[in-house]
Structures are given as structure tokens and as C-alpha cells.
N, C-alpha and C positions, 0 to 999 in steps of 0.2 A: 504494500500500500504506500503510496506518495503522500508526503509529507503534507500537514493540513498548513493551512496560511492563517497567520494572523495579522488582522489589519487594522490601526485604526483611519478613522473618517475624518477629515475635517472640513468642514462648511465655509465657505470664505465671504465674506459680506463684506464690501467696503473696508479690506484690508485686514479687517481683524476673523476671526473664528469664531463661529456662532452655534448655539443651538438652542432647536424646539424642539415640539410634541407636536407627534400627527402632521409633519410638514409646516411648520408652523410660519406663518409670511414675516418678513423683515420691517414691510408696510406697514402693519397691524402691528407693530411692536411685541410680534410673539415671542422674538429669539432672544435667549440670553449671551453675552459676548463673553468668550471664553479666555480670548489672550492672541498673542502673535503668531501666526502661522510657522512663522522661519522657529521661533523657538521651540514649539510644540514640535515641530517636525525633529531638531536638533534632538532634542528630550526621547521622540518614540525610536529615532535611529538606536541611540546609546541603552535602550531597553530592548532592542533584538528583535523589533517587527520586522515582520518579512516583506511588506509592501507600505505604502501609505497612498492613497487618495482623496486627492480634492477637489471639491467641487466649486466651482465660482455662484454663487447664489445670484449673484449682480446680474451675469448674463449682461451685459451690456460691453458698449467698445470700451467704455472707460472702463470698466469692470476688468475686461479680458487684460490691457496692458499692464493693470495691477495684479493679474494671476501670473502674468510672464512673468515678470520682477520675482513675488512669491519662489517658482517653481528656478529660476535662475538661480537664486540666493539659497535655498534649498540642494537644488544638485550641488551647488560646489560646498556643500559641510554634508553630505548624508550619503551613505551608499547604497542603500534600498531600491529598490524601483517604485518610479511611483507615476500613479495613474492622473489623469486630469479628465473631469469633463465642464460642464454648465456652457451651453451657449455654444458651442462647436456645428456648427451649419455648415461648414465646406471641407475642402480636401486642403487648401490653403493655410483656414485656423488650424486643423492638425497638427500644418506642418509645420507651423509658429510655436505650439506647445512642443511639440519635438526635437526642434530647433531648439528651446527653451532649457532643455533636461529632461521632460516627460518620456517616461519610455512606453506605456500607454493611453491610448485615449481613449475617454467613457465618454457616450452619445445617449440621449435618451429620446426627447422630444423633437428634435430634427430628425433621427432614423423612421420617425412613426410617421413623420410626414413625408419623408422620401427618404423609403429602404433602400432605395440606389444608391445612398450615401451609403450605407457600410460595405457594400460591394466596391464603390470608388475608392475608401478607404483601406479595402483589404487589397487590392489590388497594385495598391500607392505603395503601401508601408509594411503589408504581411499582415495575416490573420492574426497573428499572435497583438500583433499593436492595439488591433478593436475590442474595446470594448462594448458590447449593448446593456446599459442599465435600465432596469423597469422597474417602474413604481401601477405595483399591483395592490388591490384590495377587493376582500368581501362582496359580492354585491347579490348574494344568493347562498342558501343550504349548501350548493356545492359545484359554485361560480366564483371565478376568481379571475378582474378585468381589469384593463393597463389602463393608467391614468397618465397624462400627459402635464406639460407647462406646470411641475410641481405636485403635482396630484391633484390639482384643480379641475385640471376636461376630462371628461370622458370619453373613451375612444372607441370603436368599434372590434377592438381586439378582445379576444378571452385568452389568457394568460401563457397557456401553455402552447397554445396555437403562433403567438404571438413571438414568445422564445425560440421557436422550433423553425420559422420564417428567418427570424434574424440569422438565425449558426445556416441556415441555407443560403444567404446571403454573402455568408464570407466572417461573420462576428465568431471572433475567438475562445471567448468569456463571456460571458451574461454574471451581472450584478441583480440579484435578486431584491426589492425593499420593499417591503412590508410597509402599506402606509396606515394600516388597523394598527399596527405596531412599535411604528416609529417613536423612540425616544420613549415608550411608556414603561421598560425596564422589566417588563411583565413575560417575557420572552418571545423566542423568531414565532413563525409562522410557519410548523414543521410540514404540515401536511401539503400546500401549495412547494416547498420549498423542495420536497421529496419528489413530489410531482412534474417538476422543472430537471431536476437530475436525475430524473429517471429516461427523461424524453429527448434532453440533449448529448453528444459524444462531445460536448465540450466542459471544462470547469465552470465550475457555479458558487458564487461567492453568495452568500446569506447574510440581509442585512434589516435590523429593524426587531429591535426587541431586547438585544440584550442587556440583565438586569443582576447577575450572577453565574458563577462559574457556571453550573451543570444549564445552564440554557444556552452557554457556546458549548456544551459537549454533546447535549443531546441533539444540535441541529447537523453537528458532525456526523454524529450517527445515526439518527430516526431520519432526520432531511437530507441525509449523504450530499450535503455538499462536502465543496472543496476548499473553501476558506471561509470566515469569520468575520465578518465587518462589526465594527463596532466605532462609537462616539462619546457618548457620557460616560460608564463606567471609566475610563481613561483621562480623559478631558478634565475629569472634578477628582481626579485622585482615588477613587473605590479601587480598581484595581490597577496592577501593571502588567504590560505585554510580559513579561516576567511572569506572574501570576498565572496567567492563562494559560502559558505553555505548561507550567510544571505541573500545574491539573491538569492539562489536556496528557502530559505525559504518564500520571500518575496511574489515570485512567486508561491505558494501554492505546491512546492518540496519537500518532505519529507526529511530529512537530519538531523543527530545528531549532534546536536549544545553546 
């Protein structure tokens, strides 16, 4: 078995790191501001995560120069890989974040509106570079539908139809988020999350719930994904990427220690 990933998240809003509950808007004053990007990233390298990504919440031009900057200042202190998405609509911004240090890039809401983007991407940079992130939720007994621009619209996709289009596409990875889930510490969303790893031949990163050790091991294992995404527990100090490995290891999880 191949080594599980531990990841954390960081939200980037107007330069600093942020987080909500449930997708929480920056508008509406949901998000709490966490701290500096470049130092939190400094901090998760020197703890042993094995990826880091981030999201630009901004989404705007001003937004994206201030993720360069971010992700520029970041690669030269950190040796991880790390993903980038928010706001990425062509083959060009890619190749700005690439350019930048990013060694992958995560698409969410642009792939939904034109899946020729992650074929143009995989095509440009390699499968392995794409990422597809979806933000899925609840919407039935035993319905689970992708939500776009945040988790805000609603799309005409059902979940796993949805993932399975993308990796046909050319998407490498699929980031899985839970937006029932998000930020509420109560754990991932095993059963969609199983459902997605069961259906795609590619990694599946699970994200959105977690609140304590055994709900990143059980999504390892009931949800067989392939890595861990996490935000708060990390972010406010509850655990460290330390932490999580040596329980995921405890617990006979494969994990680079």
C-alpha cells in the first residue's frame, strides 16, 4: 500500500489565511483570519506534511498577483509540493502559478464550465499537474451534487458522474470537499468519499470534516482515499502534521514519517 498524504489547507483572502464553516463568504464576514501564508506554510514544511495547498478565495486579478508573490516566497523556504487553485480559467494562469513554484494546479469552477480546460491542461503540463476539486453536498437520501463558485450554484452534475468525466478528461487527482462538512470538525463525509475512490483509477484526496485523529483514519480507511486534507485542527494549534502521522502510523496507516 502507498503511503497516505497528509495535507494541510490554506484559504488565502487578501493576503492573509482564513477560515469558515460550511464555505463561509469573506463578504459576509464569515471567515476568521488565521495568520501569514508564507509562515504557516514555513511552520507545516518543518512538521513533515507531505503537500500543502492553497486556495486564493479572492479569485480576482488583484487576488491572483498576491497568490504569485504567496506561492514565490513559499517555494524558495519549503520543499513540499504544493498545489494552487481559486480562479485559474486558462492554460496561461497555470502556467503563471507554475512558473511561480506551484507544482500542481487545482480547478474547480472553471473545469464545470468548460471541461476542455482540464484536457488543455493535461495536455500542456501532464496529468499528474491537474488537479479537479469538487465541492459536493447532500441534496437527497442518496444524492450527492457538485456545487460551483464556492458552493453557492448549483450544477447539473451528480457527484460521482461528475469525478469520473473529469479523470476522463485528462484530471490527475480529484480533491474531494464536503460542503455539509466543511470546517464543522464533526468528520469527512465517508460514504460519498468511498464512493469517488471506488469509481476513479486516480488519487482522491478527502477534505471537509476533520475534527480528531480517528476521523482522518477512518476516511483513510472506510473512504479509501489517498490523502487527508485538513484546515483548523492545524491552523489553531489542536493538532500537528506530526500528530496525525504517528496515529495514522500507530494505527497500521502507511504515512512518511
Amino acid at each position: 500500500m502507498l503511503a497516505k498524504r497528509v495535507i494541510p489547507c490554506l484559504d488565502v483572502h487578501a493576503a492573509q489565511v482564513t477560515r469558515g464553516v460550511r464555505f463561509g463568504r469573506a463578504e459576509a464576514g464569515e471567515l476568521r483570519n488565521v495568520g501569514d501564508p508564507v509562515a504557516l506554510a514555513v511552520e507545516y514544511n518543518a512538521q513533515g506534511a507531505d503537500e500543502l495547498v492553497f486556495y486564493d478565495i479572492t479569485a480576482s486579478a488583484h487576488g491572483r498577483a498576491t497568490m504569485i508573490d504567496v506561492i514565490e516566497r513559499v517555494a524558495d523556504q519549503c520543499f513540499m509540493p504544493l498545489t494552487v487553485g481559486g480562479g485559474l480559467r486558462s492554460v496561461e494562469d497555470m502556467h503563471a502559478m507554475l512558473i511561480a513554484g506551484a507544482d500542481k494546479i487545482s480547478i474547480n469552477s472553471s473545469a464545470l464550465a468548460s471541461p476542455e480546460l482540464i484536457r488543455a491542461g493535461a495536455e500542456k503540463f501532464g496529468s499528474q499537474c491537474i488537479v479537479v476539486s469538487i465541492d459536493t453536498k447532500r441534496t437527497g437520501p442518496d444524492r450527492w451534487e457538485v456545487f460551483s463558485h464556492g458552493g453557492r450554484r448549483a450544477t447539473d452534475w451528480e457527484t460521482v458522474s461528475w469525478a469520473t468525466h473529469a479523470v476522463a478528461m485528462g484530471a490527475g487527482e480529484i480533491v474531494l470537499n464536503s460542503i455539509d462538512a466543511d470546517g464543522t470538525k464533526e468528520g469527512y463525509d465517508l460514504l460519498i468519499t468511498r464512493r469517488i475512490s471506488e469509481s476513479v483509477g486516480v488519487p482522491v484526496v478527502a477534505s471537509g470534516g476533520a475534527g480528531k485523529l480517528e476521523h482522518l483514519a477512518a476516511v483513510l480507511l472506510e473512504g479509501r482515499a489517498d490523502a487527508v486534507l485538513a484546515a483548523s485542527i492545524f491552523h489553531f494549534g489542536e493538532l500537528t502534521v506530526g500528530d496525525v502521522k504517528q496515529f495514522l502510523a500507530r494505527n497500521a496507516i502507511p504515512v512518511r514519517l
